[in-house]
N, C-alpha and C positions, 0 to 999 in steps of 0.2 A: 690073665684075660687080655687077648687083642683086640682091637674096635678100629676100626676103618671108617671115617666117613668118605658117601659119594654121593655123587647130584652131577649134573647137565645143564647147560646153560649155552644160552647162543642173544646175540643182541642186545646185551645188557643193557646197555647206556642207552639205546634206542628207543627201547620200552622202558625204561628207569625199572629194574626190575631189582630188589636189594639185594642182590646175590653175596656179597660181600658181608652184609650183618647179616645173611642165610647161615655161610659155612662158618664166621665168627663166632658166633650163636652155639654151635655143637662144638669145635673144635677144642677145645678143652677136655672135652669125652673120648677124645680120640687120638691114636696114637701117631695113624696119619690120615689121609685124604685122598680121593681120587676124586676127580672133575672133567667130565667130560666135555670138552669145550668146541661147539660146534662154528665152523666157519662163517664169520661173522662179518658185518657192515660195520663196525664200529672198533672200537676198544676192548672189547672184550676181553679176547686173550692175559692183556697189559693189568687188566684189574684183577684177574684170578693171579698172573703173576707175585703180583705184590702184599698178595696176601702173607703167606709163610712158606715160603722155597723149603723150608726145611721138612715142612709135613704132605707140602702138595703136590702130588704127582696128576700132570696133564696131560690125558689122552684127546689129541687133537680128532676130530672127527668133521664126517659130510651129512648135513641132514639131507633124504631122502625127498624131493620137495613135490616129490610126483605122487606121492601116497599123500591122498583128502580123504580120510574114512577111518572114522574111531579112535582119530588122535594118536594110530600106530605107529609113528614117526618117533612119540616122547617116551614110548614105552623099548622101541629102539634103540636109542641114544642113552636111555637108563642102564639097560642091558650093557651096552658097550662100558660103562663109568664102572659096572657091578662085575663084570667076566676078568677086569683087569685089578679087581684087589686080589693082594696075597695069598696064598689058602692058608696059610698061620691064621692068617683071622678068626676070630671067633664070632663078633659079629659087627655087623654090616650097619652103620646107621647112615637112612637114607635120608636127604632132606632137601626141597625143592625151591628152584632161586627165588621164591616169596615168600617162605616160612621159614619162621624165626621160632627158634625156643627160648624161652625166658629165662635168664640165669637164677632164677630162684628155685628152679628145677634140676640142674644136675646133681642136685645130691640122691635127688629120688630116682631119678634116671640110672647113677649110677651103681645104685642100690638094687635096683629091679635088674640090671644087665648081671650084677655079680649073682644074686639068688638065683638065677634060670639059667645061667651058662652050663651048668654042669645038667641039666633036666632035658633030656633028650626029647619029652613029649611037647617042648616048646618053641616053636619055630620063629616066634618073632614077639615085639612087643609093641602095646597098641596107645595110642596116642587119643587124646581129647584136643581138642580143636574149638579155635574161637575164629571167626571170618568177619573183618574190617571188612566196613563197608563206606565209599564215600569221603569216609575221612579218619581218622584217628580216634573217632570219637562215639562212632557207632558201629558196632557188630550187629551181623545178622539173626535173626531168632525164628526165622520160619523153618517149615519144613524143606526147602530145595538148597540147604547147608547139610554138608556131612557130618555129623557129629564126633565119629572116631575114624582113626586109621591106622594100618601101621605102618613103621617107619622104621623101627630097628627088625632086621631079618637074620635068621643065622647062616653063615657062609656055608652053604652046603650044594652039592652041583644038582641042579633041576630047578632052582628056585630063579621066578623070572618075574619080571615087569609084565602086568594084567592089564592088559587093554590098552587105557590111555596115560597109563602110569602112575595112577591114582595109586593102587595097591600091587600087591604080588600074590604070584600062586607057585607051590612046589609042586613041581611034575603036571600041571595044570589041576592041583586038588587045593582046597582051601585050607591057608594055615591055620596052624592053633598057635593061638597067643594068650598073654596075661595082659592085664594094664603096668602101663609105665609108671603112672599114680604120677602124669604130667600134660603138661598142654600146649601144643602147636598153634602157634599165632599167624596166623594166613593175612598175607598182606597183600593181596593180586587184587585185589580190588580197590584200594587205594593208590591213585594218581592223578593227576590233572587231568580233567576232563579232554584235552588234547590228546596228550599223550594215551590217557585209556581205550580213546577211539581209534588211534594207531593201531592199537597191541591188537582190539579187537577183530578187525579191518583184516590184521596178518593172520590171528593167531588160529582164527576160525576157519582157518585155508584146511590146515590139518583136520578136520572135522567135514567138511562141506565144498560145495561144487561155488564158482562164482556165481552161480544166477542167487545162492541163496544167500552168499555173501552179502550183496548185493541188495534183495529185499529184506532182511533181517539187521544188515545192520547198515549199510548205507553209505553215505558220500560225507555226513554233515560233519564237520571241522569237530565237533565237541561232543564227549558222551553224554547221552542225558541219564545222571545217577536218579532223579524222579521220583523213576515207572517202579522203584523196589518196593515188594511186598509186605515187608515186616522189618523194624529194628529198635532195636535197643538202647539208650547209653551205656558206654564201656566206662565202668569203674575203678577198673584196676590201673597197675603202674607198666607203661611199655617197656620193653627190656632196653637194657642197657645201650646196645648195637642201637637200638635203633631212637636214639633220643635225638640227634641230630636230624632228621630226618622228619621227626615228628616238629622240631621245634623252627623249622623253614618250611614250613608246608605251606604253599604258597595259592592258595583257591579256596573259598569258603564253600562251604556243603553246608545249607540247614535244611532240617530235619524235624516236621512231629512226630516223634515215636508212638505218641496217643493214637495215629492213625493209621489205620490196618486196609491193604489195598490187595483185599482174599476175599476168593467168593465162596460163599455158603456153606460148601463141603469143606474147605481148607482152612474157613472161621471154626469149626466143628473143631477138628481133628487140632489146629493150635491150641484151641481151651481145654481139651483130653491131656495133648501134653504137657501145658502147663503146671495143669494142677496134678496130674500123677505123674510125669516124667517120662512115662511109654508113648513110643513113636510110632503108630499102625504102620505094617507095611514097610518099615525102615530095612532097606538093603545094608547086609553085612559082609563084604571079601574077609571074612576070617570066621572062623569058631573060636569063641571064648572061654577059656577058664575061669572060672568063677572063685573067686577068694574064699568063697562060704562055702565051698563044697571040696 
C-alpha cells in the first residue's frame, strides 16, 4: 500500500498559517508528499524546503488572483498538488496548511487505509473535526462548524477538488467513504488578532468583490474573536507538532462558554443536538458507510 500526502499553501509566514506541523502531523503515514507551493510574499517556499527533501516533492505554482467566486482558486491549486502524485499511489491523503492530525491517531488511520484499500466500493475516508477557536483553549460547538470531512481519497482519474476545496467529488458524483475512527484538528482560526484580520482582509478576496470585503470585514488593525456564537473548553492534549506554538501564544482570548450568542431557531436546533447528536439539515459531500450495516 502507497500513500502520498498533498496540500497547497501560498503565504505562510504572512498569515502564520502552521503548514509545517500540517504536513509533520501525516507524514509518518506517508511514503511521500506533494506540496503545492504557490508564489509567495514571503518565505514560503524555504519552509516547505526544509521540511524532508527526501519525501517532498514541490510543484511551484500561480494562483489565479482574478477568480473572487466560491473559493475556485483553492480548489485549483489542490487539483494541481493531486494531478502530480504518482499513479502507483494508492491513496491520496489530503491535508490543508491549518490542520493538524494528532499523533494518537495514526494507528487508526493506518488501520482504516489498509482494511479499504483493497474494497473498490470505497473512495475515500472521512475524518471528525474539532475547530479552535480564539485560542487554544476553546473549540467551536455550534452549528456553522463542519463536523466531518474527508481527507484520504483514492488515486483514481476523475476525482477532483469540490468547490472551495473543502471536499472532493469523483467524476462530479459524491464519494462513498468509511470513517477513519480519527480527528482533524483545525487551527485557522487561531492567531493574533492582527494577524487574523490580515488573512481575513486577503483571504475573503477568493470569495467576494471589494465592496464586500470591505463592509464585512473592514479596515480595523485587530479581529474581533467576540461576536462567536457558541464554544466550548477544549479538554484534550494538542498534538505533538503543535506544542510549541501553543506554549508562546502570545494574546489572551477569554471566553464564557456559559453564554450562547444564537437566536431562537439556532438555540432549538443546538439543544436537539446536543442531547441526541443529530444535526437538522447537516450538509454531507460524501455518502457513508455505515459500520452496522
Amino acid at each position: 500500500m502507497k500513500v502520498t500526502g498533498f496540500t497547497f499553501i501560498r503565504n505562510a509566514e504572512l498569515y502564520d498559517y502552521p503548514v509545517i506541523e500540517a504536513i509533520k502531523s501525516i507524514l509518518p503515514l506517508c511514503d511521500n508528499f506533494v506540496v503545492a507551493v504557490g508564489s509567495s510574499n514571503d518565505n514560503t517556499r524555504k519552509l516547505i524546503e526544509s521540511i524532508d527533501p527526501q519525501k517532498i516533492k514541490i510543484v511551484d505554482t500561480v494562483w489565479d488572483d482574478a477568480k473572487r467566486s466560491g473559493g475556485k482558486v483553492l480548489a485549483e491549486e489542490t487539483n494541481k498538488a493531486l494531478d502530480a502524485i504518482d499513479e502507483d499511489s494508492d491513496w491520496c491523503f489530503y491535508i490543508q496548511g491549518d490542520e493538524v492530525l494528532h499523533e494518537k491517531y495514526h494507528d487508526s488511520v493506518r488501520e482504516s487505509m489498509s482494511a479499504n484499500v483493497n474494497d473498490p466500493a470505497v473512495d475515500g475516508l472521512l475524518f471528525d473535526y474539532l475547530h479552535f477557536y480564539g485560542s487554544y483553549d476553546f473549540v467551536g460547538n455550534s452549528r456553522k462548524w463542519y463536523r466531518s470531512e474527508v481527507r484520504i481519497i483514492r488515486n483514481k482519474k476523475g476525482m477532483r477538488s469540490f468547490r472551495d476545496a473543502q471536499g472532493f467529488r469523483m467524476d462530479g458524483q459524491l464519494l462513498t467513504v468509511r470513517r477513519a475512527n480519527a480527528c482533524i484538528y483545525h487551527y485557522g482560526w487561531v492567531k493574533h488578532p492582527s494577524m487574523q484580520q490580515a488573512k481575513q482582509q486577503s483571504f475573503n478576496k477568493y470569495w467576494h468583490d471589494d465592496n464586500w470585503v470591505q463592509s464585512h470585514i473592514g479596515n480595523e488593525s485587530e479581529f474581533d474573536y467576540s461576536q462567536i456564537d457558541s464554544l466550548k473548553h477544549f479538554e484534550g492534549t494538542h498534538p505533538v507538532v503543535m506544542q510549541a506554538r501553543v506554549e508562546t501564544q502570545n494574546w489572551k482570548f477569554d471566553f464564557d462558554p456559559t453564554k450562547k450568542n444564537l437566536n431562537i431557531k439556532n438555540r432549538m436546533l443546538h439543544l436537539i443536538e446536543a442531547f441526541t447528536g443529530w444535526r437538522l439539515g447537516e450538509y454531507k459531500n460524501y455518502r457513508e458507510i455505515r459500520s452496522d450495516k
